[in-house]
C-alpha positions in Angstrom: -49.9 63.1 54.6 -52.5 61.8 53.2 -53.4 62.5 49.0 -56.0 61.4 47.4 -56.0 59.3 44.4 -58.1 59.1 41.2 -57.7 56.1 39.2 -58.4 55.5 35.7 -58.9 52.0 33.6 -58.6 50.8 30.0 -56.7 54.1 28.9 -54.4 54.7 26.0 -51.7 56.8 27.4 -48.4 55.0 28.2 -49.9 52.0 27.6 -52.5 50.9 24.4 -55.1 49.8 27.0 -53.3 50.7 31.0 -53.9 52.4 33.8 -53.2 56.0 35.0 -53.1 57.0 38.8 -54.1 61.4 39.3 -54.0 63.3 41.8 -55.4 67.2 42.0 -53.7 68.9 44.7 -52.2 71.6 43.2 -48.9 71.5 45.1 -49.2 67.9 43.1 -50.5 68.8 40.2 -50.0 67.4 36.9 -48.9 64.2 38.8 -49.8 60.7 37.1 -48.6 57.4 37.5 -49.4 54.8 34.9 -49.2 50.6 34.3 -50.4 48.0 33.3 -52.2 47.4 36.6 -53.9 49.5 39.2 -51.2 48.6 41.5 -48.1 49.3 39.2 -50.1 52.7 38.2 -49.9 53.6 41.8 -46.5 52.6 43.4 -45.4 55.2 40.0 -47.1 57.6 41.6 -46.1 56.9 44.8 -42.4 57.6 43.9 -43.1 60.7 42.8 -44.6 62.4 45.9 -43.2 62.5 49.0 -41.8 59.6 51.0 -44.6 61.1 54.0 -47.9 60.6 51.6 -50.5 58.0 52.1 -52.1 57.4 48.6 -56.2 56.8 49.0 -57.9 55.9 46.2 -61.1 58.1 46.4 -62.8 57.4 42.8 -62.4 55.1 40.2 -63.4 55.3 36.0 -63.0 52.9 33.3 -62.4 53.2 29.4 -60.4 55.7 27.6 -60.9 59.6 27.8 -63.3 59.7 30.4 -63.8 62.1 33.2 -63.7 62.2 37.2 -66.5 63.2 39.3 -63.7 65.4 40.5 -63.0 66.7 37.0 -66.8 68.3 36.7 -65.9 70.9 39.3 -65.3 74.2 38.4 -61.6 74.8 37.8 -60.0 77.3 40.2 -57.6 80.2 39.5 -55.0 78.3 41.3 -55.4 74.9 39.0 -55.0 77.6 36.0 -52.1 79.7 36.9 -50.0 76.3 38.2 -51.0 74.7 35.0 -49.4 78.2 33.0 -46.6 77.9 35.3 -45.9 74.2 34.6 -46.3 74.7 30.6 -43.8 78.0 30.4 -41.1 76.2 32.7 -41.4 73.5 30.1 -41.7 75.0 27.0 -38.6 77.3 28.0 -37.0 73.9 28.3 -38.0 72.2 25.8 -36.6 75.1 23.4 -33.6 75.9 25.0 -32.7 72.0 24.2 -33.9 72.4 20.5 -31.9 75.4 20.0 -28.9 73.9 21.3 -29.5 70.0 19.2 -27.7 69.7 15.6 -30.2 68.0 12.9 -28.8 65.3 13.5 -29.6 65.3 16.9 -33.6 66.1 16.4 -33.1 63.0 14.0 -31.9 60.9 16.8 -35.0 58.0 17.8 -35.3 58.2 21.5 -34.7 55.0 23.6 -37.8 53.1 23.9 -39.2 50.9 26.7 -42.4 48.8 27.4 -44.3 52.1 26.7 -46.2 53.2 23.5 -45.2 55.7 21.7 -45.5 56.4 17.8 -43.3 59.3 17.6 -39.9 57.7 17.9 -37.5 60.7 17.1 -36.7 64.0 19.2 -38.1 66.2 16.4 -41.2 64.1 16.4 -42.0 64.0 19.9 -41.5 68.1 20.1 -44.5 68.1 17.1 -46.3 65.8 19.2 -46.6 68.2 22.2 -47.8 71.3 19.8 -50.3 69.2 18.0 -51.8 67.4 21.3 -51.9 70.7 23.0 -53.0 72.4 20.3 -54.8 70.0 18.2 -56.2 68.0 20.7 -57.0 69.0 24.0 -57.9 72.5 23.0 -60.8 71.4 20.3 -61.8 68.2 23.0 -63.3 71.4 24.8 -64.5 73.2 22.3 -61.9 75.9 22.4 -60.2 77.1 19.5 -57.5 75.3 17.5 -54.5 76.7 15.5 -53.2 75.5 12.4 -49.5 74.6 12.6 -46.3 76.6 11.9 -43.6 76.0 9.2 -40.8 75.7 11.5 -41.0 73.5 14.8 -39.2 76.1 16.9 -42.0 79.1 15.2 -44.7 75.9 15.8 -43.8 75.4 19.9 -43.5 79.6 20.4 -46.6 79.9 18.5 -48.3 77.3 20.3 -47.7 78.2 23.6 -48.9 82.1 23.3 -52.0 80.5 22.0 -52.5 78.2 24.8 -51.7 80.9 27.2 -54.3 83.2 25.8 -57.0 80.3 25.6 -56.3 79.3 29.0 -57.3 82.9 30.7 -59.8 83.2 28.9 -61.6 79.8 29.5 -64.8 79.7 31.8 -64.1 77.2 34.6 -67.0 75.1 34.3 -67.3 74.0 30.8 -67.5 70.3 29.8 -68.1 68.9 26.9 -68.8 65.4 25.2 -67.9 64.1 22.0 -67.6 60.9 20.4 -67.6 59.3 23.9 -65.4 61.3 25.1 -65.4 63.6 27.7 -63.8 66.9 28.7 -64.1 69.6 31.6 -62.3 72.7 32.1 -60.9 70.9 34.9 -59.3 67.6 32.9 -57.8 70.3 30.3 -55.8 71.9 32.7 -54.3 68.6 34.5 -53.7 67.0 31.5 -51.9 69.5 29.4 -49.7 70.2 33.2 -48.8 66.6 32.7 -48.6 65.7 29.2 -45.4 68.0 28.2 -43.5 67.7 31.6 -43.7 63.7 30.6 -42.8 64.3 27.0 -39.8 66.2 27.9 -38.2 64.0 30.3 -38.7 61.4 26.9 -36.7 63.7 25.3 -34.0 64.2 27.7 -33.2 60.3 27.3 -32.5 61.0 23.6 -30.9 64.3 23.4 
């Protein structure tokens, strides 16, 4: 089986400056592997599809918040609905295990490894998925922020309805550069299938 692989360079993700392996098959999607080096970033990868795939590295891009050639293609109704299907399975997750923590619990800092993170605590890191989602990747498009809720649980149901709603709604070829920065409809919806699906297993360690 071969899948191919895009590769990105000098990107502050799990690492300050690292590098982060994609892939866009849906039946993948939302897939990343990260390092320090290209090769670290891929053998990640590697262990998280199947033992039959044969990883090709098919385009290559350097510096932070960039975008694939790949990423400037018109994203399909497939990419979306896995991408809505990833994110409920998640957030469903994610507050079923807040509902269930005591204070002290959300209070708890989360083992750390070699990889960056300034949000140490549960609590923290469930803000951190609302506000990136939300507060980030949304407005990185051009699409419509909302301000945050009192409560994290309210903030996380509140959140996901309004990426829900933003996502069927979004044309499939925007783009959009800012700041040297640049985002398509396509990199929206394979980074927000990855980012919270990575967060939560974070959170798992801790809870």
């Amino acid at each position: 089986m071969r899948v191919n692989v895009y590769v990105e360079s000098g990107v502050a993700m799990a690492y300050d400056s690292g590098t982060a392996a994609w892939v866009f098959d849906v039946e993948f999607w939302g897939l990343c592997g990260q390092g320090l080096t290209e090769t670290e970033a891929l053998a990640e990868l590697s262990m998280a599809l199947p033992r039959e795939a044969e990883l090709s590295v098919v385009e290559r891009i350097q510096g932070d918040e960039g975008a694939f050639d790949r990423d400037t293609e018109p994203a399909t109704e497939a990419e979306v609905e896995r991408t809505l299907e990833i994110l409920t399975q998640a957030r469903a997750e994610l507050l079923h295990l807040l509902q269930k923590s005591t204070e002290a619990d959300l209070g708890r800092p989360i083992p750390q490894d070699a990889h960056f993170a300034g949000w140490s605590t549960i609590c923290e890191r469930a803000w951190h998925i609302a506000d990136t989602e939300s507060r980030y990747y949304l407005p990185s498009l051009g699409l419509p922020s909302k301000p945050r809720a009192q409560t994290l649980v309210a903030e996380l149901s509140e959140s996901a309805e309004h990426v829900q709603k933003t996502l069927r709604t979004m044309l499939p070829n925007m783009s959009r550069s800012n700041g040297g920065e640049l985002w398509t409809s396509t990199k929206l919806l394979r980074r927000l299938a990855w980012h919270e699906p990575g967060e939560l297993a974070a959170i798992r360690q801790g809870a």
